[in-house]
VEXVO-942850 format. One record per residue (C-alpha): x, y, z; residue in one letter. Coordinates in steps of 0.1 Angstrom, whole numbers, plus 2048, in hexadecimal, padded with zeros to 3 digits. Layout:
N
XYZa...
END
This chain:
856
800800800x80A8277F6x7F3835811x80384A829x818867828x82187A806x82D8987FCx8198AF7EDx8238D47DCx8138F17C3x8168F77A3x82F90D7A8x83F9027C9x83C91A7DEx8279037F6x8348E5802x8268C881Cx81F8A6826x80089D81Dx7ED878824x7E286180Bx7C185C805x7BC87E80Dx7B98A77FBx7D08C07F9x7B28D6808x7B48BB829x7DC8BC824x7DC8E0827x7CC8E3844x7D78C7858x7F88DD855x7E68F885Fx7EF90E83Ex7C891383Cx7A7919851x789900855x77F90182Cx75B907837x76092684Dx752940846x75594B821x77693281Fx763923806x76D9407F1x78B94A7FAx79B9277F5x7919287D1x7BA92A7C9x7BE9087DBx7A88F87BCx7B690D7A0x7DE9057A9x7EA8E5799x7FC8D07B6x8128B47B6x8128947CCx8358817CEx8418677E1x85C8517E5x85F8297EDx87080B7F4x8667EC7DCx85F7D57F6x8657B47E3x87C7A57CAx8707B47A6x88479A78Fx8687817A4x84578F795x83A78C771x8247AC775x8267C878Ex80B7E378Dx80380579Dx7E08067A8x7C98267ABx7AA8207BDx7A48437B6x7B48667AAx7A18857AAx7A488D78Fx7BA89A774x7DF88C776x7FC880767x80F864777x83085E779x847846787x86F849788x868864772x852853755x830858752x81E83C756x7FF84E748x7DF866752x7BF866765x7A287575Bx782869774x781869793x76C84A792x780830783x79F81B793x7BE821780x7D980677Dx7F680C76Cx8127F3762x8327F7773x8457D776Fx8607E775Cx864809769x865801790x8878007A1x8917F47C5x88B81D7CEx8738337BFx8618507BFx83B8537B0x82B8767A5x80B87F7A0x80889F792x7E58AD78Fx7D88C877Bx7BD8DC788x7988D0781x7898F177Ax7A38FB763x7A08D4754x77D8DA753x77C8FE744x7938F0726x77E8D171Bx7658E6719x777904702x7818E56EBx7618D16EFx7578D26C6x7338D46B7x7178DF6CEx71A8ED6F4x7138D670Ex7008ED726x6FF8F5742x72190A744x721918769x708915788x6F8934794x70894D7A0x6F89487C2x70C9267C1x73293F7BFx73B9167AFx752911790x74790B76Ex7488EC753x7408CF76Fx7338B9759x7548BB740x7698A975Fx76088376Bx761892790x74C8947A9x72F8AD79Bx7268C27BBx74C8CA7C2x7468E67ABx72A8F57C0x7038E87C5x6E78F97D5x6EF8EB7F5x7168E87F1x7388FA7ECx7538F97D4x76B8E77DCx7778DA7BEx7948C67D0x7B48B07BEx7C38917D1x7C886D7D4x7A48677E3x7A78407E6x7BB8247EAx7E18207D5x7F48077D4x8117F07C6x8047CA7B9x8207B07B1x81278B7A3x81A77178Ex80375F775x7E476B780x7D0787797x7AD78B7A0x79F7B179Cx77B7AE7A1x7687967B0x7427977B7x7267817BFx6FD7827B2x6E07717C3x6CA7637AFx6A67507B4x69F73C79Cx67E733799x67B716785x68E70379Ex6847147BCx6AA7197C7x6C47327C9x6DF7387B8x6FF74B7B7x70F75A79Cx73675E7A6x74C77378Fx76B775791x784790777x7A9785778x7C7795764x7D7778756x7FE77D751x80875A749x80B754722x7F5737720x7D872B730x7D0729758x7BF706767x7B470178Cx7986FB7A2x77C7177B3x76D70B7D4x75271C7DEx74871B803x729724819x72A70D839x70771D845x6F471582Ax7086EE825x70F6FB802x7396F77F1x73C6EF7D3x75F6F17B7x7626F4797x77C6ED77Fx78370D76Dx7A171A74Dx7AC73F74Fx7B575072Dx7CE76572Cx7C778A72Bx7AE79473Fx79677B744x777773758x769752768x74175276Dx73473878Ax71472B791x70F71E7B2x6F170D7BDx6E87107E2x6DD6EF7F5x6BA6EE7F2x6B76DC813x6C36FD824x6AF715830x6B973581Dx6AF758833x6AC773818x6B479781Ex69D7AF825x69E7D482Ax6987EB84Ax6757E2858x6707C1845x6887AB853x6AA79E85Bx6C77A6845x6D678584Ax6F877F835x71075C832x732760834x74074D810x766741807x7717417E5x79372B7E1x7A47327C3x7BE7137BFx7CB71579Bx7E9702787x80271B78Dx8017187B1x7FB7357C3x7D97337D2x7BF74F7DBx7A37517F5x7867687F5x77176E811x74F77D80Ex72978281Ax71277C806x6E9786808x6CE7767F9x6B47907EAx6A07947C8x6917B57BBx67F7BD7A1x6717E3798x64B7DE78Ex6407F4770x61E7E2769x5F97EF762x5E37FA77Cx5BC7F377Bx5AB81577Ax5CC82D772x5DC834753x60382C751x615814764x62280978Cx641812797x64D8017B6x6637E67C3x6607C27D1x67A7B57E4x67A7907E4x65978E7D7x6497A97EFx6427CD7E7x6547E47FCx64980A800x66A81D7FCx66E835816x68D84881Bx6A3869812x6C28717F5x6E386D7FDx6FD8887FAx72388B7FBx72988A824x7478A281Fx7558BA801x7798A580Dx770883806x78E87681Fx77988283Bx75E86D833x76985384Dx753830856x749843874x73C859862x72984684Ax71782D866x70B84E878x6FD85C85Ax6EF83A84Cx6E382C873x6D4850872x6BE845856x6B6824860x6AE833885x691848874x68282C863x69382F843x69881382Bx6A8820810x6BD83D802x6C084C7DFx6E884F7D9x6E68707C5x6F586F7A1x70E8947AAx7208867C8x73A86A7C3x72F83F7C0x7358387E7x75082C7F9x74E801802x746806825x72881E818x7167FE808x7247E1821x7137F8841x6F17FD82Bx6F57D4821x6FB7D584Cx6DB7E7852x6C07E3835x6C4805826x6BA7FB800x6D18117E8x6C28237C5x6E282B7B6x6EA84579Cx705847787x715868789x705880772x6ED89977Fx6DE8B6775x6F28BF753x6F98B172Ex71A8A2729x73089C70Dx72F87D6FAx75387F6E9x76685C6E5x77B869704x76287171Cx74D851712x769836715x77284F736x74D845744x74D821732x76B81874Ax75A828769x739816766x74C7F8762x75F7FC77Dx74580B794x7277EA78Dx7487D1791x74C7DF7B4x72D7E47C1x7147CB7B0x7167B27CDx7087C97E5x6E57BD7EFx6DC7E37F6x6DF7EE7D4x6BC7E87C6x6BD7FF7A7x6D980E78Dx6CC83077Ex6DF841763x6DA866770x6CD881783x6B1896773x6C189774Fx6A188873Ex68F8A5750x6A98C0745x6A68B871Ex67F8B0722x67D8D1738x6978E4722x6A68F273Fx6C290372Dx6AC90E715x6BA8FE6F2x6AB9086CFx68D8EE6C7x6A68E96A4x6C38DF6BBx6B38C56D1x6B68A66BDx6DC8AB6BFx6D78A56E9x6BF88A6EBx6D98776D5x6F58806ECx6DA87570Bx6D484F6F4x6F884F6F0x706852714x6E9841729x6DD828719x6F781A6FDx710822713x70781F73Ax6E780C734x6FD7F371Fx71A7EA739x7037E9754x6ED7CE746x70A7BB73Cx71C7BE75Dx6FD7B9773x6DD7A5769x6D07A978Ex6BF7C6790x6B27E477Ex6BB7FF76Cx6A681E767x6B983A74Fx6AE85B765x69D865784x68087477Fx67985F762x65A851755x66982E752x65F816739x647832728x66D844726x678828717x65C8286FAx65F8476F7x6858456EDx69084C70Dx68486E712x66187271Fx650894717x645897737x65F88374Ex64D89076Fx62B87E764x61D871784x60D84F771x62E84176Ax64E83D77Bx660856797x65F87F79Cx66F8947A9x6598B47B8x65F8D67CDx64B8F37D0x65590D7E3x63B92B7DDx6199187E7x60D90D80Ax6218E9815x6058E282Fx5EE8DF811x5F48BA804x5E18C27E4x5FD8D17D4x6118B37D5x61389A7B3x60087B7BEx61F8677AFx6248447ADx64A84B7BAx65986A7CCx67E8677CCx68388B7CEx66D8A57E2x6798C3800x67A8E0810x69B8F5821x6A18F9845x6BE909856x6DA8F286Ax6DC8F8894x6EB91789Cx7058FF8AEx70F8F088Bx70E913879x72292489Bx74090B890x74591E870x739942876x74296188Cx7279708A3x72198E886x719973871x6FC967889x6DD978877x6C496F85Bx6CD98B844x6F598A84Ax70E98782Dx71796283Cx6EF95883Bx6ED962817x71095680Cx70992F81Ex6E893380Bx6EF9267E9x6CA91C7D9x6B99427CBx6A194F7E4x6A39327FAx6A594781Cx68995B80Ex67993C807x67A92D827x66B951836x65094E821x647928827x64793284Dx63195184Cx61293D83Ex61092D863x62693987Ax62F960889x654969877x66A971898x66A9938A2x6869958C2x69A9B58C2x6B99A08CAx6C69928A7x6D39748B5x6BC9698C7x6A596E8A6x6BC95C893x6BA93F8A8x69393F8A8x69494687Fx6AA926880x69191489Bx67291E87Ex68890D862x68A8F286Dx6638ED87Dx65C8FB85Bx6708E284Bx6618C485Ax63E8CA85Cx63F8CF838x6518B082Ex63A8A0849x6208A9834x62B89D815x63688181Ex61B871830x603879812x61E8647F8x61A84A815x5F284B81Ax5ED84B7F0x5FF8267EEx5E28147EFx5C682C7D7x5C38347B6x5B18577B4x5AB86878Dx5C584F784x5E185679Ax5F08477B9x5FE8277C2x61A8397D0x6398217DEx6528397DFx65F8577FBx6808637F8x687886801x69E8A07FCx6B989580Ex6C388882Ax6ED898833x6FB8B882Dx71C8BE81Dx7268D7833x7188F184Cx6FA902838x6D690A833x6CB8EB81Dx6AD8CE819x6BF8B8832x6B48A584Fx6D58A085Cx6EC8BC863x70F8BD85Ax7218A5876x70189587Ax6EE8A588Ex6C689C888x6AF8BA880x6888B9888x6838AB868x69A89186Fx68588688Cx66488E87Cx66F875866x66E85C880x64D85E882x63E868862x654848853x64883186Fx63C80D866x618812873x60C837871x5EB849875x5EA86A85Ax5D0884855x5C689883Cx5A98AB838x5978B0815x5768C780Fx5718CD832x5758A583Cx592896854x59C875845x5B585D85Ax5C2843848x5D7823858x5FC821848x60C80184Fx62F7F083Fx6237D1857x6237B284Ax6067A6857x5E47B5861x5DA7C687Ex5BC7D1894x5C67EF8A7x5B480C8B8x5B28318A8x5B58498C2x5A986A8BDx5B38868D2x5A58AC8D1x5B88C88E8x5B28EC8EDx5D08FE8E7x5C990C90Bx5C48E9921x5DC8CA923x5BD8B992Cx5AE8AC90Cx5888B88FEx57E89C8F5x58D87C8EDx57E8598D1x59083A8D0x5818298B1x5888018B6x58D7E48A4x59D7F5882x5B07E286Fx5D27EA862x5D87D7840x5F77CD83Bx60E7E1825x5F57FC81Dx5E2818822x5BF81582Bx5A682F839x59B82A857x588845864x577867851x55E887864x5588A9858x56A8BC86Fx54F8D4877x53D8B5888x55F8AA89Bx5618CF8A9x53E8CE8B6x5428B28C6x5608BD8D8x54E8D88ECx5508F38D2x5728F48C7x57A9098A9x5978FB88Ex5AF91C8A2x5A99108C4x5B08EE8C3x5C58D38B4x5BF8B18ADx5D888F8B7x5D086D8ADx5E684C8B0x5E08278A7x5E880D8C4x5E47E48C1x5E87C58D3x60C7BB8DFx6197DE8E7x6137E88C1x6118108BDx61482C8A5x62584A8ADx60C8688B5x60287A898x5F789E897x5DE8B3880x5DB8D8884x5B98E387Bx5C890B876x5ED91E86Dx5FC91D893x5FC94488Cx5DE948895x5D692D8ACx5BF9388C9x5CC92E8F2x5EE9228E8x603936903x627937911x62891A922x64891093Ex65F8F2932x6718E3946x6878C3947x69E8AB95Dx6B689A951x6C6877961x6DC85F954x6D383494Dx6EF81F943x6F882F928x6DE843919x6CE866929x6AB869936x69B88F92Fx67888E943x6688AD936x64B8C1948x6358DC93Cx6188F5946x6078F6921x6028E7902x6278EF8F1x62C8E98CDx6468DA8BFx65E8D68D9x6818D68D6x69E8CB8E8x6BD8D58DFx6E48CE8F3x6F68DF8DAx7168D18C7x7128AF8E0x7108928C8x6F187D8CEx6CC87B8C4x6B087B8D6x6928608D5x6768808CAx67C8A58C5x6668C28B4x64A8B28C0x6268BA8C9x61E8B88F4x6018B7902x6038A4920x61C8B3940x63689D93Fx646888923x666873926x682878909x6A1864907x6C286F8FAx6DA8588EAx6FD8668ECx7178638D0x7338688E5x73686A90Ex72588491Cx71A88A93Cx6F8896950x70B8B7959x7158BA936x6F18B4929x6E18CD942x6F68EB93Dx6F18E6917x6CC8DE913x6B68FD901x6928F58FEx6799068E7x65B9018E0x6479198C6x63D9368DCx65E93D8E8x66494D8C5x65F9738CBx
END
């Protein structure tokens, strides 16, 4: 291995350092100390030289075996970012363009007992800016972000990470390093590269089966015999084969029947079941003598994405089974979890991903402008159940289709299904992120003439390119070319859909931020949502970390420059003044902190909304659409300290909506909604089985904690994996009942409980805009804290009915089991989970609460 310490200088070199390997020469800078944090402030901006220098990494090295012994040595790139030259003892060995592809070069006859390797980068966004200038024919649009963005232009020129330039939640950090693995490799006659493993079921004999592939380089001049054993002891299943490797590079397909007399416990995701895995061994014993053993787990899963008729609806379904059973998606989109990928540490990931799985998640959209994750990424979601839709990594642009950039992408595809196919989480490939929306849209607003000339380039790249390799490489799940796309009607139509957000056929993407998000009517009754959201601000103790108290105000430089999607602080203002008073405190901080409080209640409520109606439409068909089997919104982390659509704040931190989430993606919910003057409930479940459970109703006066008037509706029944009505009254009626209550004085609670300790969270309708809800008053919280092994009880009391209440111990790293909820009874126990030690002293001292009348 070449990891460790390098050296690493400027174009010019006048800077000079150590620098680790993987790593950035942004993280190499300052781990020296030559620079600030990168996201302080307006750092963002004033590192911009860092990205436009050229730098150079060298290092020197001892061969650490006998070269005259290997036929083939090779130096092996898991990954450069992006642009360099290499060179070893002085010749080049040859360049890297994409920072997606593993590099291995041949070194057998230029590597001495000492030597020194250089990678000398060239700077992306000067890379970028000159494909672009000699890019021949048409423009491949679109040339820069928005100015709001203060990102770098030509993105989609470069095989790098897309939102390095800039996105409307990131910086630009366009960053240059050795951002994976390197290495030397010596063998002799033959060397495995890739090696992966697909379940399959096959029907006909009611067994599964494994297909093992293996991808040598074969080095010896003539052919390769020997013996594969596969092993599983669990499942009483070996088997070997006699096998010939050609020489070149050459591939051995196995098919390996498991005992039918073992018992065989699939996979399942979060919610459905255990994600049981057998540990294999592959022995390689060939001719040559030198024998190779691979140890693996492997799952057992099928899934299939259903685009069928539906009786009573034009179009088609669009929604998964997982070994055999449909599964209502229900989940966020995953971002970059740093601009400096070497930061990204497994830590980091199982917070982020446990995070998910915590609030009842079961899958996570892997967005096509970030980077294909890191191993540990997929082995944790294979860990936990978090089902993967994977883009490739095109988003939100047109891209070239010269002979260079496709073989560039050919060998990245390749590389990137080889490596990840035998992940059980992955459950769909999907070419792209909103590019069959863009030309179908014409968002960059191309000539009607000129638009043949880009649908061909779209054909060309996605589907005989990328659609190609992956059905050749992986015949085990599917591929869909775009997100939103229309699906199969795409396909009809030649891939492009006129109208790729049509809610009768496959998955949209919606957001809206001018009308009211309270009102679920403006929502697309879709059959998938894999995109949908609304901004919120980060904790003032994330956004402290990176500012200076003259930062600390709505309308500061700092709050407009960490803003980076047009208008969205307006936005936010506006979405919070349809229902709740905009704080007016003389003391700027202390508004800033309640503006930041109103986000994020904003935030959730409105996603709350949306989301339970994609949940509560899976079961109807109304004017032809519904059926919906999808939730995934927009997103779940943040890339760094900023106002964005995240639930998750930059180091991890969970924002309402994160804990909203909890609830509104629970397996059994109760949701309301009220049409023409009627409140309907309807009974959510992801159970597998039926159940007959009670609906409790509860009605409060804003001014009592002792209900109005209570109903507890009995023996409903709960159908599995559905959504069923369950219980429907003009409203006027309910508020009569309820000794005159009026839809501004009271609110209403409802909850589903069953036999065996089986509950729903509580679920909440408010009848009015909290703005001008009647007898809500400042009520007293209060809260002890004590400590139980080793989690931390909060027993909370108050004096009124407090919305949403939140708890908050600053930059202490932990969740808690509820926050931003609704109370209406005096006391209510919350339990934090700590991330890291902490102590009751530590809690107490740091605890805020707020609820919503302590905004002034």
């Amino acid at each position: 291995s070449l990891r460790g310490s390098w050296q690493l200088r400027s174009g010019n070199g006048s800077v000079s350092l150590p620098a680790e390997v993987p790593g950035c020469v942004h993280t190499a800078l300052l781990c020296k100390g030559l620079i600030q944090d990168p996201y302080y402030r307006f750092n963002d901006v004033m590192y911009r030289w860092i990205s436009l220098d050229n730098w150079t990494y060298s290092r020197t090295f001892k061969t650490p075996f006998d070269i005259r012994k290997w036929q083939k040595v090779n130096l092996v790139f898991e990954g450069v970012d992006t642009v360099a030259q290499i060179l070893l003892n002085n010749v080049t060995l040859g360049r890297t363009d994409n920072m997606f592809t593993r590099y291995s070069f041949d070194i057998s006859s230029v590597i001495q007992e000492v030597n020194c390797v250089e990678v000398r980068f060239l700077s992306a966004v000067s890379y970028a800016a000159e494909q672009s200038r000699c890019h021949k024919g048409h423009s491949i649009p679109p040339a820069c972000p928005p100015p709001v963005q203060k990102g770098e232009c030509h993105v989609n020129f470069i095989r790098k990470e897309q939102c390095s330039f800039s996105w409307d939640w990131g910086p630009s950090f366009p960053t240059q390093g050795i951002w994976k693995d390197v290495r030397i490799e010596a063998y002799n006659n033959y060397h495995l590269i890739y090696f992966s493993i697909t379940p399959l079921f096959v029907k006909s004999a009611q067994q599964w089966c494994l297909e093992v592939e293996s991808i040598f380089d074969v080095v010896s001049s003539k052919p390769i015999a020997g013996l594969v054993t596969v092993n599983i002891p669990k499942l009483q299943t070996q088997q070997s084969f006699s096998v010939k490797l050609q020489p070149g590079e050459g591939s051995i397909v196995l098919h390996v029947n498991i005992n039918k007399s073992a018992a065989v416990e699939a996979w399942w995701p979060n919610g459905h079941g255990k994600q049981t895995g057998y540990n294999m061994t592959t022995t390689f014993m060939m001719e040559a003598g030198c024998q190779i053993e691979k140890f693996s787990k492997v799952y057992f899963r099928t899934v299939e994405l259903i685009q069928e008729p539906i009786p009573g609806s034009p179009g088609l379904s669009f929604y998964f089974r997982i070994n055999g059973r449909p599964i209502f998606i229900k989940g966020s989109n995953w971002i970059p979890a740093d601009s400096f990928q070497d930061r990204v540490t497994s830590d980091t990931l199982r917070l982020l991903l446990k995070s998910a799985a915590d609030a009842n998640m079961n899958a996570l959209r892997v967005w096509g402008g970030g980077v294909y994750e890191q191993d540990e990424f997929y082995d944790i979601c294979d860990e936990i159940g978090i089902m993967i839709w994977q883009d490739f990594m095109f988003a939100c642009a047109l891209y070239p289709t010269s002979q260079n950039f496709l073989e560039s992408v050919r060998a990245e595809v390749t590389h990137q299904v080889r490596r990840l196919k035998s992940h059980p989480s992955i459950i769909l490939w999907s070419g792209n992120n909103e590019n069959e929306a863009a030309i179908a849209s014409n968002w960059f607003s191309i000539p009607y003439p000129d638009i043949g000339v880009y649908i061909k380039d779209y054909v060309t790249l996605y589907v005989k390119n990328i659609r190609e390799i992956v059905l050749r490489e992986d015949k085990s799940r599917p591929f869909v070319t775009s997100s939103p796309t229309n699906g199969l009607e795409s396909v009809k139509e030649g891939w492009l859909s006129r109208n790729p957000y049509d809610t009768h056929y496959g998955d949209t993407h919606f957001y809206d931020y001018s009308r009211d998000c309270w009102n679920w009517t403006m929502y697309p009754k879709t059959r998938f949502a894999s995109e949908y959201g609304f901004q919120s601000w980060p904790s003032f103790s994330t956004i402290e970390k990176v500012s200076s108290p003259e930062d600390w105000s709505y309308t500061s430089n700092f709050s407009l420059h960490r803003q980076h999607h047009e208008g969205g602080n307006i936005q936010m203002l506006q979405e919070i003044g349809r229902h709740f008073k905009l704080p007016q405190c003389p003391d700027p901080v202390k508004q800033f902190k309640d503006m930041i409080y109103l986000t994020q209640v904003m935030q959730a409520q409105c996603i709350k909304t949306e989301t339970e109606f994609y949940r509560f439409s899976q079961s109807e068909i109304i004017n032809g659409e519904g059926h919906t089997m999808g939730a995934l919104y927009w997103q779940l982390n943040d890339i760094w300290q900023a106002p964005s659509w995240a639930s998750l704040e930059y180091g991890g931190k969970w924002k309402l909506l994160h804990y909203f989430a909890q609830n509104f993606f629970a397996p059994l919910l109760p949701v309301a909604y009220e049409d023409k003057g009627m409140l309907h409930i309807y009974g959510v479940s992801d159970l597998h089985e039926d159940h007959k459970v009670t609906l409790r109703v509860t009605v409060h006066a804003w001014s009592s904690l002792e209900p109005v008037c209570t109903l507890a509706k009995e023996g409903v029944t709960v159908k599995a994996q559905s959504a069923v009505p369950i219980y429907k009254e003009p409203i006027c009626d309910l508020l009569g009942r309820c000794r005159n209550c009026t839809r501004e004085s009271c609110v209403i609670t409802f909850c589903l409980v069953g036999e065996d300790g089986l509950q729903s969270p509580r679920n909440h309708y408010f009848l009015s805009s909290l703005k001008d809800a009647v007898g809500l008053e400042k009520t007293q919280l209060s809260a002890s804290v004590s400590q139980q092994d080793g989690i931390y009880i909060f027993v909370l009391q108050t004096t009124a009915i407090a919305p949403f209440v939140t708890l908050d111990v600053g930059s202490i790293k932990g969740r808690f089991s509820d926050n931003g909820f609704l109370m209406t009874e005096k006391k209510k126990t919350v339990v934090f989970y700590p991330w890291e030690p902490t102590s009751v002293e530590e809690l107490k001292s740091s605890l805020i609460l707020t609820s919503l009348l302590d905004v002034v």
